[in-house]
N, C-alpha and C positions, 0 to 999 in steps of 0.2 A: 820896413813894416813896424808897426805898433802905434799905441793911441791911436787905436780906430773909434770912430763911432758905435757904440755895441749895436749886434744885429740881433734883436730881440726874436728869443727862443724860447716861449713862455713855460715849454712844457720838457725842455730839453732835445736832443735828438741825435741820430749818431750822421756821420758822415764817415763814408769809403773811398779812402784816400790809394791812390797807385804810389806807393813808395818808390823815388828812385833809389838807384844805387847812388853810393857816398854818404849824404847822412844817417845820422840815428835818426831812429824810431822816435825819440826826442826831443829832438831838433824839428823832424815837419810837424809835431802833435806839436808844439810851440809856435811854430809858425801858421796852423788853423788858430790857433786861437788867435792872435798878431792879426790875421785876417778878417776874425769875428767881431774879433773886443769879444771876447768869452771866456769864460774859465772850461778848459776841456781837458782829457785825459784820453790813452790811447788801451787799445784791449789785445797784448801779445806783441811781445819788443820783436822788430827784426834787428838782425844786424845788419850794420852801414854797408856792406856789401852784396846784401840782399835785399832784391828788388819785390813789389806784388801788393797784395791787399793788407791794409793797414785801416782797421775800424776804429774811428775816431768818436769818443764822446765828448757834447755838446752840454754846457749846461749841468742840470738839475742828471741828464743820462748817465755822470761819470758814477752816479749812485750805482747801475747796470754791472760795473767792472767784475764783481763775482760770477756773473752770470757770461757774459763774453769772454774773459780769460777762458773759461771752461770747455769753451767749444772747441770741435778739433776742428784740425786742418785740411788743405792740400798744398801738396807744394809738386814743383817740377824741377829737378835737379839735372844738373849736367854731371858726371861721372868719368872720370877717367880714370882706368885700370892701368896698372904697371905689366902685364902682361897683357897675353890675348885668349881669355878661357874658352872663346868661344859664348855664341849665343844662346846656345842649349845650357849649357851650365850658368850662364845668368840668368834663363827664367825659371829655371832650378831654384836656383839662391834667392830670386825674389819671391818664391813663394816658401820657402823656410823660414823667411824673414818674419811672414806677417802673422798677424797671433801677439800675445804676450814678449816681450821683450825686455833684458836688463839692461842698464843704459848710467853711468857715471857723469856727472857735469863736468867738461872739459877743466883743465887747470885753469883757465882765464876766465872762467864764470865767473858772475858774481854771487851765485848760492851756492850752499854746502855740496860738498861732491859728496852727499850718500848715496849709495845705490838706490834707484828709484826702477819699477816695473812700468812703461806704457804699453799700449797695445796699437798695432799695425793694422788698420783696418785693411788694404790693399797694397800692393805694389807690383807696378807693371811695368814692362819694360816698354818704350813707345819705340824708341830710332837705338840703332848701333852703327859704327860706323868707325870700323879698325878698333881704338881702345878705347874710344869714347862712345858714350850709351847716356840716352834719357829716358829717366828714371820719375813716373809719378806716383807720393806717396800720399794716401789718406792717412792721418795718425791719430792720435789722441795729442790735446793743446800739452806742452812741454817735452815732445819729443826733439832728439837733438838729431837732421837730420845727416850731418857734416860725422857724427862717431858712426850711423848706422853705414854710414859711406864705407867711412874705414874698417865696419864689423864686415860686411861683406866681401869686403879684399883681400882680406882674413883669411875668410870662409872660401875663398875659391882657392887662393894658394896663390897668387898673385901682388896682393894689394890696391890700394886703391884711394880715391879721394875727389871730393867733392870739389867741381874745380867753380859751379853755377849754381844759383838757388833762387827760385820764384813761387811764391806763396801764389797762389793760386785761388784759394777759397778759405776763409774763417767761419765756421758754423753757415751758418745762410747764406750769406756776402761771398760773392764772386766777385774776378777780376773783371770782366763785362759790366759790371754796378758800378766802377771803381773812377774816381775820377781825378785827375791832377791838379799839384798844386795850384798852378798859372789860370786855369778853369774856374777851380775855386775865388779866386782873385777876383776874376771876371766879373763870376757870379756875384760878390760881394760889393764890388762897385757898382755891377748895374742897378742892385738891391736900394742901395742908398741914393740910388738916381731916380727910383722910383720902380722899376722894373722888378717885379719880386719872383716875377715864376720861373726861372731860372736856381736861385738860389734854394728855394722851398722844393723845388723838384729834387736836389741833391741832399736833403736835410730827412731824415729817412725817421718815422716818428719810435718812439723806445719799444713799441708795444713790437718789432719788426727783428727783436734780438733775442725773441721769446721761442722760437723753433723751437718744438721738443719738448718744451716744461710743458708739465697738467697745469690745466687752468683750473681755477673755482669762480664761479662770478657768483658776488654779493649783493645783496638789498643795498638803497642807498642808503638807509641811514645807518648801515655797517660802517660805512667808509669813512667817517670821519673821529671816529675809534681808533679804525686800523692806522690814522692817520697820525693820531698821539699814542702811536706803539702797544696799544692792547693787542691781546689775542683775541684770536678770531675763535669765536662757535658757531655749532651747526645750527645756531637759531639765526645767525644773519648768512646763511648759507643760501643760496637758489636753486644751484647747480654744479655740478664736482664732476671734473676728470678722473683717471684712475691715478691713483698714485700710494709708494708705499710710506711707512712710519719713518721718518729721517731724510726723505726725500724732496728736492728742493722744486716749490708749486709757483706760481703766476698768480695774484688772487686780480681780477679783475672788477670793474662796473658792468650794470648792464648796460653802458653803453658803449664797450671796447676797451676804457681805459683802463692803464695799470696802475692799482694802488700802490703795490708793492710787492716783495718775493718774499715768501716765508720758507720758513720749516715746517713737516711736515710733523704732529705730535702723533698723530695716527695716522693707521689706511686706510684710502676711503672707501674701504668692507668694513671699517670699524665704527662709523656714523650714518647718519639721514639728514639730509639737507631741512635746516627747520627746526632741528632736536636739538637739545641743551647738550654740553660736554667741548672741552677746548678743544680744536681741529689745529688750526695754526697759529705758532708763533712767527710775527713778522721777521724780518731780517733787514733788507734795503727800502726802508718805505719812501714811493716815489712821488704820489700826488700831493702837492701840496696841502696843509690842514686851511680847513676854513672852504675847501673846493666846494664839500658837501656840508648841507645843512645839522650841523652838531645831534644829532635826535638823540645819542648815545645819553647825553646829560638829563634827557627829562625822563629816561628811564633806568637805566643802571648801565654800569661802566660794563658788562661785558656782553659782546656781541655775538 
């Protein structure tokens, strides 16, 4: 692979990639691009011996990464106890688990091992089977699932370890979206052959990694402000989700597109769409400048 032809992604885009086992996280986010001619970036490292969804930015998308690191997860783990606590006392222990949890980055991290807090959204036991049990957890993104293995093993009097791991879902992206490298390949050959709706079918546009943020959609001649880093006011406002003061928004067009993600400088109990006063400072601004017609200049710089 490499020196391909670029496969023109004007507006950027993510692709869901099924990670196998053996390489990094990496190594296949290098080899989409190898495939694309693209410059792309991945949202949430597996390791090489962890299989599952792998969301790949495309393009102008790898600006999205604050917003996709952040999303939590699922995963589905294989488990094997050194004893046999019985079933009863694992769905015990799975629901002790979930909640708030403290969690240290193993010695072979590569970040600091301080004590870090995530939260367990779920965990449930699926199959057991003598010492082996599968185990599906929903978490918050940088939970370490392989120490919660061993906190549990712990916790029953046993021990225990993480012998399987499959990411299952990243924020939105399920494994059922997911698609492999060889696929991809495909797609990108046929792309260049002329055959484009194959590879555009798997090219998922940025506005699609947005789950969850409030949106605000602006007037157009807001957007090409927001585009050269001004803050946004409620005079180029149309329409506001709820959202509170430091909380991270979508600002869109009225026609779907995303400008970009800001900060939020107040709540939107603290404005009227239409009214003067700074609402948002950008953060990742994603549409290119010059999309929308400048109007910012023939009136004053803030919007």
């Amino acid at each position: 692979m490499g020196n391909e032809e670029p496969v023109p992604v004007p507006r950027g885009g993510l692709i869901v990639i099924d990670k196998p086992r053996g390489p990094s996280s990496h190594q296949v986010t290098a080899w989409v691009g190898d495939i694309l001619g693209q410059n792309v970036g991945h949202a949430g490292t597996l390791d090489p011996g962890v299989s599952g969804v792998l969301v790949v930015m495309v393009g102008r998308a790898v600006r999205l990464a604050p917003v996709l690191l952040s999303h939590d997860k699922e995963y589905v783990a294989l488990v094997r106890f050194h004893g046999n606590p019985g079933e009863e006392a694992i769905r015990k222990a799975c629901s002790e688990f979930c909640g708030r949890i403290y969690q240290r980055p193993p010695r072979r991290s590569s970040v600091a091992r301080n004590l870090r807090i995530r939260t367990v959204q779920s965990l449930d036991l699926l199959e057991l089977d003598g010492r082996l049990a599968v185990l599906r957890i929903c978490c918050d993104a940088g939970t370490y699932i392989r120490s919660l293995c061993h906190h549990m093993g712990l916790a029953l009097g046993c021990g225990a370890h993480m012998q399987e791991l499959r990411r299952t879902r990243s924020g939105p992206f399920r494994e059922d979206s997911a698609h492999t490298l060889a696929g991809l390949r495909d797609a990108a050959d046929a792309f260049r052959m002329g055959c484009v709706r194959p590879l555009r079918e798997m090219i998922l546009p940025p506005e699609s990694a947005l789950a969850g943020l409030p949106e605000v959609v602006i007037r157009d001649s807001a957007v090409d402000a927001l585009c050269h880093g001004a803050a946004l006011a409620g005079v180029g406002i149309l329409s506001s989700g709820v959202f509170r003061k430091g909380e991270r928004v979508a600002v869109m067009t009225q026609k779907g597109e995303l400008v970009c993600t800001g900060q939020a400088l107040v709540s939107s109990t603290q404005f009227s769409p239409g009214k003067p006063g700074l609402v948002i400072a950008p953060e990742s601004v994603f549409l290119p400048r010059g999309t929308y017609p400048p109007g910012w200049k023939k009136k004053e710089r803030r919007v």
